[in-house]
C-alpha positions in Angstrom: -39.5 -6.7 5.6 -41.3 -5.5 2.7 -42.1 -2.5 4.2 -38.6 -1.4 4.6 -37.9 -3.0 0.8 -40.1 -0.8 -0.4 -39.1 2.3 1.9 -35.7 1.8 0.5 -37.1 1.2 -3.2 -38.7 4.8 -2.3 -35.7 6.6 -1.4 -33.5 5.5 -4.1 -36.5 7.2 -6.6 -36.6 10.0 -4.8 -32.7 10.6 -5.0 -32.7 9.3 -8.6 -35.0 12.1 -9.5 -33.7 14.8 -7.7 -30.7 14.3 -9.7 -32.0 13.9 -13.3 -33.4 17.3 -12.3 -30.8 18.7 -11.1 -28.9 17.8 -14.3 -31.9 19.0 -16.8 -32.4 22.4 -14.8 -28.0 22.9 -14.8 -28.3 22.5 -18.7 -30.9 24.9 -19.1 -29.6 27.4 -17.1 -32.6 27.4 -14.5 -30.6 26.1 -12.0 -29.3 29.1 -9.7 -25.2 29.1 -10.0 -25.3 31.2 -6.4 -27.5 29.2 -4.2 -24.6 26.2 -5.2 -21.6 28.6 -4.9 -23.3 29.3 -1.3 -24.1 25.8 -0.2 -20.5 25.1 -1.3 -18.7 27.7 0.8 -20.6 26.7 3.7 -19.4 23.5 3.3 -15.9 24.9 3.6 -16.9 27.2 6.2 -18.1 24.5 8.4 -14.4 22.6 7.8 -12.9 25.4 8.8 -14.4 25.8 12.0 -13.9 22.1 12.5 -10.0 22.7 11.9 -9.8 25.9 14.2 -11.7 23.4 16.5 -9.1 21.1 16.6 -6.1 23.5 16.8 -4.6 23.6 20.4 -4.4 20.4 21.7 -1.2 18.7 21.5 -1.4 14.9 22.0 1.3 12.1 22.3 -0.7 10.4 19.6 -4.3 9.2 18.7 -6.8 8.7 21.3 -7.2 5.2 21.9 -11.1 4.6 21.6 -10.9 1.2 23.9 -9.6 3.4 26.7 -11.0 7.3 26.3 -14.0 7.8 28.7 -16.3 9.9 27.3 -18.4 12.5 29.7 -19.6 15.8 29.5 -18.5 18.9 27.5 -17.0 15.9 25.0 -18.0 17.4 21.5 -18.8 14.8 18.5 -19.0 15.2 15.1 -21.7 13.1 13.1 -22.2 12.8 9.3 -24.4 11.2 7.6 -24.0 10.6 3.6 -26.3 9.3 0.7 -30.2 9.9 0.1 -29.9 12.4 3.2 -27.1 14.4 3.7 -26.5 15.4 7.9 -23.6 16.8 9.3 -23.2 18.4 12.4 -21.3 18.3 15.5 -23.2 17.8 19.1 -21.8 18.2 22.9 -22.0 15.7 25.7 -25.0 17.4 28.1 -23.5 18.2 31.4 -25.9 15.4 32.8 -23.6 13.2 30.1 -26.2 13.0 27.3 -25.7 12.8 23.2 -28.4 14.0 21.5 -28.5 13.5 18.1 -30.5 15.6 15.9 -34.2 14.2 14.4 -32.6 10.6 15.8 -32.7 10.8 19.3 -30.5 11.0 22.4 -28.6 8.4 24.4 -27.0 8.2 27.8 -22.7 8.0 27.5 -21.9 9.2 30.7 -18.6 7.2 31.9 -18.9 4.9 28.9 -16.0 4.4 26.4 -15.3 5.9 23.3 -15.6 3.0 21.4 -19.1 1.7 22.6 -20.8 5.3 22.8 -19.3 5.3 18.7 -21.0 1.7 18.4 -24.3 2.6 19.8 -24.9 6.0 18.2 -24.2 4.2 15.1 -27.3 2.0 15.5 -29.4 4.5 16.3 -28.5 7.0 13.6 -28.9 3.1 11.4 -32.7 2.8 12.8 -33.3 5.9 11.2 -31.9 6.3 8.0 -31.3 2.7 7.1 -29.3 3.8 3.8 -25.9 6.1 3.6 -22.8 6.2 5.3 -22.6 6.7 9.0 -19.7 8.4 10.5 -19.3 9.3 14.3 -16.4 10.8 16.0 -14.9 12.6 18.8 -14.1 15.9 17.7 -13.0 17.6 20.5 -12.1 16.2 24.0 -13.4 18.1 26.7 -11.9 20.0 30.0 -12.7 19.8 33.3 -11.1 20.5 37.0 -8.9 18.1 38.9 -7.7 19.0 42.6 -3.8 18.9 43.4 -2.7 18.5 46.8 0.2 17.9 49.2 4.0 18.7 48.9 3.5 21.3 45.9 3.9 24.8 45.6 0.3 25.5 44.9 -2.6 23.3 46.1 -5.8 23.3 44.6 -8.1 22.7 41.8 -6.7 22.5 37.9 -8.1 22.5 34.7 -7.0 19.2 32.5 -8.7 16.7 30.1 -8.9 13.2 29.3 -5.9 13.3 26.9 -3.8 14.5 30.1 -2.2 12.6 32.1 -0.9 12.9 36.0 2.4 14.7 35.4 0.5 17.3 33.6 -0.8 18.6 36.1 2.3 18.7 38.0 4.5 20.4 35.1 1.6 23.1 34.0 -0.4 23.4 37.2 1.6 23.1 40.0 5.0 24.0 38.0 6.8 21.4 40.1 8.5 18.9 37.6 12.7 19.6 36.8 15.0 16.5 36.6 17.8 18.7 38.2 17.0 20.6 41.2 18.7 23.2 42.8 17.5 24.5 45.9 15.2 24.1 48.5 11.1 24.4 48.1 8.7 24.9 51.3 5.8 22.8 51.6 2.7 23.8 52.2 0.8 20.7 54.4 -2.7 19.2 53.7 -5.0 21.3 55.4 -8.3 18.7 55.8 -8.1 15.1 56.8 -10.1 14.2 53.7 -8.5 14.2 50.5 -11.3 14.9 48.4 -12.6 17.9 50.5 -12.4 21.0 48.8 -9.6 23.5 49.6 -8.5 26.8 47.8 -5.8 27.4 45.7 -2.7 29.2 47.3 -0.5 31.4 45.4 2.8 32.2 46.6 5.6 34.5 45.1 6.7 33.9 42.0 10.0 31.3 41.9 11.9 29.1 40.1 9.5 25.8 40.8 10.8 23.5 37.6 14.1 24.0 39.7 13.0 23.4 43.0 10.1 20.8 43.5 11.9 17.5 43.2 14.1 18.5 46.1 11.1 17.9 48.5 8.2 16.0 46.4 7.9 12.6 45.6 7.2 11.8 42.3 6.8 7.5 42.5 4.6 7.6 45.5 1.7 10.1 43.7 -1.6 8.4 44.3 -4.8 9.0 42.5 -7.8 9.0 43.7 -11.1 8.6 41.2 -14.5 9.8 41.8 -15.2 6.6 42.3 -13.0 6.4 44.9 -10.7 3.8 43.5 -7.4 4.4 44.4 -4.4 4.0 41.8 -0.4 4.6 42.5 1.7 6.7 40.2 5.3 6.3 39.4 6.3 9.0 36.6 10.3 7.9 36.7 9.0 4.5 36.5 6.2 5.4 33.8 9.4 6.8 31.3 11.4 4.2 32.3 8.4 0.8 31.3 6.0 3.1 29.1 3.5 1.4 30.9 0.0 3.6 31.3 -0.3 2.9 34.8 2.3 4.5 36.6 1.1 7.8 34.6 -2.6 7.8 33.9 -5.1 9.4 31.7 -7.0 12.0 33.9 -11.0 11.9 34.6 -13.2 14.6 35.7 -12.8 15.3 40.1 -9.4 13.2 39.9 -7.2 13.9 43.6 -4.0 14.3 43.0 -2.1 13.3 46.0 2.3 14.3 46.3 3.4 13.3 49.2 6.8 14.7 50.4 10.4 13.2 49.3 13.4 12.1 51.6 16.1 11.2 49.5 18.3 11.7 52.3 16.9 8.3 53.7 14.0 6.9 51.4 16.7 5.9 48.7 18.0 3.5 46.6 21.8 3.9 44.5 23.0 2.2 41.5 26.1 2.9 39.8 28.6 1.4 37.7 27.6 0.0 34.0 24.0 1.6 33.9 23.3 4.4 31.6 22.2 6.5 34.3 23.7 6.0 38.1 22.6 8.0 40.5 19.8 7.8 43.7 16.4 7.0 43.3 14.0 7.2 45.6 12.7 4.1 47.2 9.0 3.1 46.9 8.4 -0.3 49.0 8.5 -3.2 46.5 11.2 -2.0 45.0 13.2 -5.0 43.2 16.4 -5.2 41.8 15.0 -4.5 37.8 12.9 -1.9 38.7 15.9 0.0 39.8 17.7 -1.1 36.8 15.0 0.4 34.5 14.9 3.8 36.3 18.5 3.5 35.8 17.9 3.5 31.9 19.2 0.0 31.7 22.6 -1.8 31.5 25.4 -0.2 29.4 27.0 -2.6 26.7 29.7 -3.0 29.1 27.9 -4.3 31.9 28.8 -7.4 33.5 25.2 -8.5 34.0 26.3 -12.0 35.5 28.1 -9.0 38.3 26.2 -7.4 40.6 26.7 -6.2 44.1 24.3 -5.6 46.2 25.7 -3.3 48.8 23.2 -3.1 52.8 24.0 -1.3 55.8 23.1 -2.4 59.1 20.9 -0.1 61.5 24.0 1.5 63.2 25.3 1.8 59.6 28.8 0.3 60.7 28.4 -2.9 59.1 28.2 -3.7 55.9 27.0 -7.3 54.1 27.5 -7.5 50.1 24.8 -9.5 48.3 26.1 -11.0 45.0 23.9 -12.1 42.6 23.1 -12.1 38.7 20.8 -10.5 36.4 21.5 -13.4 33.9 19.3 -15.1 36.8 16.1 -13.6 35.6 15.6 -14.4 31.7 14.5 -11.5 29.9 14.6 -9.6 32.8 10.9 -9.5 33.4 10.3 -10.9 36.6 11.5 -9.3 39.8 13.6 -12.0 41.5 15.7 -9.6 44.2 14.0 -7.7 46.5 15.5 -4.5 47.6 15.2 -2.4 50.8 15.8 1.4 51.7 19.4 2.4 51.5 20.8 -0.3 49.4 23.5 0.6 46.9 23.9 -1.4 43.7 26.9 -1.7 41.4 26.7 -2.9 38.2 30.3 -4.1 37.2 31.6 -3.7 34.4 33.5 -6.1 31.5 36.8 -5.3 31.5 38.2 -3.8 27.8 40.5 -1.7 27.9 40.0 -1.5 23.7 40.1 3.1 23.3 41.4 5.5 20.6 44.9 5.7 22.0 47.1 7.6 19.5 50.5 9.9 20.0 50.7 12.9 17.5 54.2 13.0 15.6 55.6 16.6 14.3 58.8 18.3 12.9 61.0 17.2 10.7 59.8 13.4 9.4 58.6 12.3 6.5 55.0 11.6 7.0 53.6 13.7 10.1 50.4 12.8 11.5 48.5 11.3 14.1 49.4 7.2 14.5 47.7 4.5 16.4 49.3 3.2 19.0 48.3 0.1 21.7 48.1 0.6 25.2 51.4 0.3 26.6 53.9 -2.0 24.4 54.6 0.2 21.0 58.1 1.6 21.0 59.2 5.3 19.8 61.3 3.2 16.9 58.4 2.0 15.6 56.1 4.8 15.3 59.2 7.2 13.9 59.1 4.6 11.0 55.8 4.8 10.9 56.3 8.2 9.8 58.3 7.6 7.3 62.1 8.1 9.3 63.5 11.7 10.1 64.7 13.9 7.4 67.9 14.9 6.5 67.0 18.5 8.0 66.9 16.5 11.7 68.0 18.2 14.2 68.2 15.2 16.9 69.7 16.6 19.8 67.0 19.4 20.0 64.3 16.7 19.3 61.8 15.6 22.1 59.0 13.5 23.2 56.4 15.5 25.2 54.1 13.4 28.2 50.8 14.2 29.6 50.9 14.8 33.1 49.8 12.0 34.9 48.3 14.0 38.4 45.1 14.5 38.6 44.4 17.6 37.3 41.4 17.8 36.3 40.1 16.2 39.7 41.8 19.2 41.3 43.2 22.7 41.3 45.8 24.0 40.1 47.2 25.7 43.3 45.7 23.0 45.5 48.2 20.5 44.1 51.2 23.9 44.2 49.8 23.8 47.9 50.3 20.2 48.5 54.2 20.1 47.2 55.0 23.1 48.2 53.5 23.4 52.0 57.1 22.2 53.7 59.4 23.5 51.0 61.2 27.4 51.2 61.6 28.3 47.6 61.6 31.5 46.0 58.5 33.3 44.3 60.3 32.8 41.4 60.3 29.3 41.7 56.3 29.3 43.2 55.3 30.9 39.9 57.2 28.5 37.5 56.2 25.3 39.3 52.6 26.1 39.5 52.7 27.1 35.4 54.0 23.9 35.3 50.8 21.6 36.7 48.6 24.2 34.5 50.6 23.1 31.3 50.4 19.4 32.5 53.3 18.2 30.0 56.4 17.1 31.3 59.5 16.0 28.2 60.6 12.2 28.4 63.9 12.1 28.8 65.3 10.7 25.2 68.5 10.8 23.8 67.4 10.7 19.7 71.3 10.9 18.3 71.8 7.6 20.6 68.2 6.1 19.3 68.5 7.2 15.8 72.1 7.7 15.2 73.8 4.9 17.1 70.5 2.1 17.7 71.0 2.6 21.4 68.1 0.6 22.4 67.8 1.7 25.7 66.4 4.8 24.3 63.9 3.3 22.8 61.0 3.4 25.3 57.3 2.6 24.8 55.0 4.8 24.3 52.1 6.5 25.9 48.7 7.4 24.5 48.9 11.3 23.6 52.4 11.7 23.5 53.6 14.0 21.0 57.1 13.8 19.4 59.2 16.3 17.7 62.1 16.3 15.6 63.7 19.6 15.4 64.9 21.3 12.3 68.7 22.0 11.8 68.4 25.8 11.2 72.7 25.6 11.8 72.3 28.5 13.8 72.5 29.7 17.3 70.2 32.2 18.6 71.5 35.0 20.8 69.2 37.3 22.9 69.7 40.0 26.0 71.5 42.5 26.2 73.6 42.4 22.7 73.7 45.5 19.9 71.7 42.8 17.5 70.4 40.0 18.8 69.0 37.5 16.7 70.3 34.0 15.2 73.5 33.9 14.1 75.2 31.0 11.6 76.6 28.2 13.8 80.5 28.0 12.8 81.4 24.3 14.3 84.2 25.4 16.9 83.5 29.0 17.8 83.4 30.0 20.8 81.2 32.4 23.1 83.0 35.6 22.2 83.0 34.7 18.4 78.8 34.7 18.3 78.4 38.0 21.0 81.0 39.8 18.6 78.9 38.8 15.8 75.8 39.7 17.8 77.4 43.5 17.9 78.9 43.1 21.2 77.6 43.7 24.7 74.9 46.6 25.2 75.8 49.3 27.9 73.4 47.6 30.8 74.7 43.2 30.4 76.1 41.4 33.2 78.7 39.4 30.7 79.8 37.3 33.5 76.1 35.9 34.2 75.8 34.7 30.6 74.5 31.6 30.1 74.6 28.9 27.6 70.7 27.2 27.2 71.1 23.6 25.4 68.6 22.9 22.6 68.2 19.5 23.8 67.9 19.9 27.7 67.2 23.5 27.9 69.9 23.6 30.6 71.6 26.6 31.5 75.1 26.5 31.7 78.1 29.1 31.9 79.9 29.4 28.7 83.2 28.6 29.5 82.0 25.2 30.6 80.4 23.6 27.3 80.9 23.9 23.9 78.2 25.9 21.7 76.0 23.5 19.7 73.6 23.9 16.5 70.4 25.1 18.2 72.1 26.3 21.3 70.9 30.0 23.0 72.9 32.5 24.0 71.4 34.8 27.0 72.9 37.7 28.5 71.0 39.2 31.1 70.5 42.8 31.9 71.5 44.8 35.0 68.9 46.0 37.4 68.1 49.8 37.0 67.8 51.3 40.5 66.5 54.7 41.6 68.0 56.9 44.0 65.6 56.1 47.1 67.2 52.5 46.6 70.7 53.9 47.8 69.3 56.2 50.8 67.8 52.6 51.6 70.8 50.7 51.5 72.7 53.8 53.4 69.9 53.9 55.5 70.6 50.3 56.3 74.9 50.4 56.6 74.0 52.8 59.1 71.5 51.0 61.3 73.7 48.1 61.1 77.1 49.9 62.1 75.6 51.5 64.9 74.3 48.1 66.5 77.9 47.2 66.0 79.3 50.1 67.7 77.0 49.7 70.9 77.6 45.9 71.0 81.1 46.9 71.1 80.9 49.7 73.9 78.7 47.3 76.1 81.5 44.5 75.6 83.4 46.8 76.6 81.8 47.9 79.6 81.4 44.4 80.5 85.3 43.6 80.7 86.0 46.2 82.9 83.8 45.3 85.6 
């Protein structure tokens, strides 16, 4: 004890001196500026290196010293401050030794981080009793792992201790994609042993992050340690608990074992209130929360005290429904419902029918806008007040509420649905063409008679509306539009009274090519086409006269052509009637 008192007395001289004459030679000018501007950039030198050291290895986060294994190839850095100044940084010998300059070396092979940090610390302590001891893992080290089974490429891989399993299967392999799109072959084990050595194969380049969860598993990995201990991996289930085990650090001569997927048959389903339905593959032990968690948990609508749990027999032709509750389990921890392959699971849901349902109000009121509406019990009156009443520029009777179609169309085609209410009907092409524009528009008017509604309180007009419904109140131009074949068409001022020759003489009269007796009157309101001379002509009616077709001359030798064919099968059905009564 007063040995090492008087060591430490020693030291503390020693340093004591050193610096007074430091300080006495700086001040005299003795003291050599470049051997300190030297020592110095070293210094920064050496951090630099340290930093380029560093650079290239992205990490989820700090190591955790309890749980890194330290071998060989594992680079340290150790400093040493006070009377003696040391600083360096020392690999892990590949027979998993630290040696530790003018201290000693010690034996970490398979030991963790945190005691190989605790015992170099003691022996750098036994040496230089006085300073501050720092030790630390500077650079984790690399080493091969072997990949076999249901992957593109089998064979040996270069990862570290700060990688785990699915590394190797996204940058060695290449085989990880959540959505896959095609099929992948699968090249078999080739020895019975798994941790025999095999070569690497190399195939064409493909697509693998879109083709390797067709055919391999990714919860039934298993892992197999130098030591031959044996550990399953689950990556879905890994993302979906954040648990360490079912994705694992690596360690040096790690087996990587995929075996091949069936989802056609090794499966499990959930949908309903999850936050991600869908199948999952099935991994014996399965219970009802583990499938919940891969599903990414229950949505805020889910019905937890709902579920169905949906089995098929062998033959698959009958079914039994298993009802039970997740309000069963408290804090959904412990599994409580086993599962078996080929079980579907619906979550159900709590019903709310609470959404944004709003109709869009246009034209001539005083306040347009979008308005709330409820579901199914707010009347047009209402929502027209709403906005403030029409204005005294109204037209009503060319005013109309607008409907979303209610057919399915975005679960199906256009012509699929022309196809399926058309297939037994002989219309025109004229008629084909307008009804299938009419599923692609997929609004349809309400039939609403506003000058009743608004005009004479009819309430019989006044119907509830639907959410996205769109009304419009027309404005009274006072005009009636006339187009076709007229000198000048164009809108014309409505003159209460006046009849259809008043507006086509104001028009400029027929044009050398109308049909005037195929004219037709098209309502504002209705959009109905009616013959002049059988309705009066309102304020926003249309006037259309149509044009005559313009036919070359191979149209006539055609219809000759025809006059003749036909005549002549006249003419001989005559002659052979003739025949026939005189024999």
């Amino acid at each position: 004890m007063v040995s090492r008192l008087f060591a430490m007395m020693c030291l503390c001289t020693m340093w004591s001196v050193t610096s007074l004459v430091s300080q006495v030679l700086d001040r005299s000018g003795l003291l050599d500026k470049s051997l300190e501007s030297r020592a110095i950039q070293s210094m920064i030198d050496r951090d630099q290196r340290t930093i380029e050291a560093l650079k290239g290895f992205p990490m989820e986060g700090p190591i955790d010293p309890s749980a890194y294994i330290v071998g060989p190839s594992d680079i340290f850095q150790i400093a040493v401050s006070g009377p003696t100044i040391l600083s360096f940084s020392v690999p892990v010998t590949p027979e998993g030794r630290l040696i530790v300059p003018t201290v000693g070396d010690a034996d970490v092979q398979n030991r963790r981080l945190t005691d190989v940090k605790q015992q170099v610390h003691e022996m750098i302590r036994k040496k230089y009793p006085v300073g501050d001891i720092t030790v630390a893992l500077l650079k984790p080290r690399s080493f091969i792992v072997t990949l076999r089974g249901a992957v593109l490429k089998q064979g040996q891989y270069i990862a570290g201790p700060i990688d785990r399993v699915e590394k190797v299967l996204i940058d060695g392999a290449s085989s990880v994609s959540p959505t896959p799109t095609a099929a992948m072959p699968v090249i078999p084990p080739e020895a019975s042993d798994p941790l025999a050595p095999i070569e690497a194969v190399n195939l064409p380049k493909v697509n693998y992050a879109a083709t390797i969860y067709e055919r391999a598993s990714t919860r039934n990995i298993t892992l197999i340690r130098r030591t031959r201990d044996t550990l399953h991996v689950d990556i879905p289930k890994f993302y979906a608990t954040g648990e360490d085990r079912y994705n694992p650090f690596l360690l040096d001569g790690d087996v990587i074992l995929v075996p091949e997927r069936n989802l056609a048959r090794e499966f499990v389903a959930i949908y309903g209130a999850v936050n991600a339905p869908g199948r999952y593959e099935f991994v014996e032990g399965d219970d009802l929360l583990d499938i919940v968690q891969l599903a990414q948990g229950l949505t805020k609508s889910a019905d937890s005290g709902r579920v169905i749990i949906s089995r098929l027999d062998k033959d698959a032709e009958g079914v039994e429904e298993i009802a039970v509750s997740l309000k069963e389990a408290p804090g959904m921890k412990a599994p409580y419902t086993g599962l078996q392959r080929g079980d579907r699971i619906l979550v159900k849901s709590v019903a709310d029918e609470r959404k944004n349902y709003t109709v869009f109000v246009a034209g001539e009121v005083k306040v347009p806008g979008i308005y709330p509406i409820s579901r199914s019990s707010t009347r047009l009156s209402k929502i027209l007040a709403d906005a403030g009443g029409v204005t005294d520029n109204a037209l009503l009777n060319g005013s109309v509420l607008m409907r979303k179609d209610d057919r399915m169309k975005d679960l199906f085609d256009p012509q699929l649905e022309l196809l399926r209410h058309l297939r037994s009907q002989q219309i025109t092409s004229a008629d084909s063409a307008y009804f299938s524009l009419d599923i692609k528009l997929a609004r349809h008017p309400v039939i609403v008679d506003f000058v009743k509604l608004i005009e004479g309180q009819d309430t019989t007009q006044d119907i509830f509306l639907r959410h996205e419904d769109v009304v419009y109140i027309a404005a009274n131009h006072r005009t009636v539009l006339v187009q076709g074949q007229v000198a000048n068409p164009g809108y014309v001022p409505h003159v209460p009274g006046a009849g259809f020759a008043y507006y086509i003489q104001r028009a400029g009269g027929f044009s050398e090519l109308a049909i005037a007796d195929d004219a037709r009157i098209i309502k504002k309101g209705t959009l109905e086409w009616i013959e002049p001379e059988k309705t009066s002509i309102e304020v926003g009616d249309q006037i259309w006269v149509p044009k005559k077709p313009i036919r070359d001359f191979s149209h006539y030798i055609s219809v000759f052509r025809d006059v003749i064919s036909a005549t002549a099968a006249l003419a001989t059905a005559v002659i052979l009637a003739i025949q026939v009564s005189r024999q």
